[in-house]
N, C-alpha and C positions, 0 to 999 in steps of 0.2 A: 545890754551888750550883745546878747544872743542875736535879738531881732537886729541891730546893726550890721551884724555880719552880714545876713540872711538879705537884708536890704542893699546891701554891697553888692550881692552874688545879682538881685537881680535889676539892679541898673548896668550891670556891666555884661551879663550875661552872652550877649552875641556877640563879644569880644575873646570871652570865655570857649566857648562853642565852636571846633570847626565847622565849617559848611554851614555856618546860621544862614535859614534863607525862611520865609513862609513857606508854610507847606499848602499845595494846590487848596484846599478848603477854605482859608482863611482867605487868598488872591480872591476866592469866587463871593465870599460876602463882601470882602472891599469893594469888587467891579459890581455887584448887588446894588448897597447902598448907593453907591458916585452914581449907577445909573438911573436909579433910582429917584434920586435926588434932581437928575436933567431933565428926567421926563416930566417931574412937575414944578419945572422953574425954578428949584429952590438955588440960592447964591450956596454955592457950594463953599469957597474961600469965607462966607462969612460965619457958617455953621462947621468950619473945618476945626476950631481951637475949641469948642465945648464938645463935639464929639471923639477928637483925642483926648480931650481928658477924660471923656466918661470910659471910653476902651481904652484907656491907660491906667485905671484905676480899677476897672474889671480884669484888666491880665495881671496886674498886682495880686489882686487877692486871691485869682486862682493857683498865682505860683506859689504864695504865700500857703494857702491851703491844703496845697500838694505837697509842700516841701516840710510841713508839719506831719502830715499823714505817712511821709516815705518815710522821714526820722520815727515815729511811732513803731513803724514797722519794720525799719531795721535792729532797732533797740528791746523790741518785745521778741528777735529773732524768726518772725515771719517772713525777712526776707537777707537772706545770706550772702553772704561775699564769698566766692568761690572760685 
């Protein structure tokens, strides 16, 4: 049940979020790779759906990771509500 919550939170997440936007580092890997990807011909459109899913499934588990870690440490009182 837990993890459905938690999975809830982060498919919805930039709904949740005022001002969701990327932040300038992640725009500079996206413009990276796409450039990346022109300078050696690669069909971008046809490598676009297996590397969303592979960075769809790496932002998962980091949020997933982190939001284990920040409950750890609000509940062990490392970090306070104030």
């Amino acid at each position: 049940m837990f993890m459905g919550i938690v999975e809830k939170i982060f498919e919805n997440f930039e709904m949740l979020f005022d001002n969701y936007t990327d932040i300038p580092e992640t725009r500079d890997a996206r413009n990276n790779v796409l450039k990346y990807m022109e300078e050696r011909g690669i069909d971008i459109e046809e490598m676009e759906p297996y590397i969303t899913a592979l960075i769809s499934e790496y932002e998962r588990q980091g949020f997933l990771y982190g939001f284990r870690y920040a409950t750890t440490l609000f509940l062990d009182g490392t970090l306070r509500y104030e």
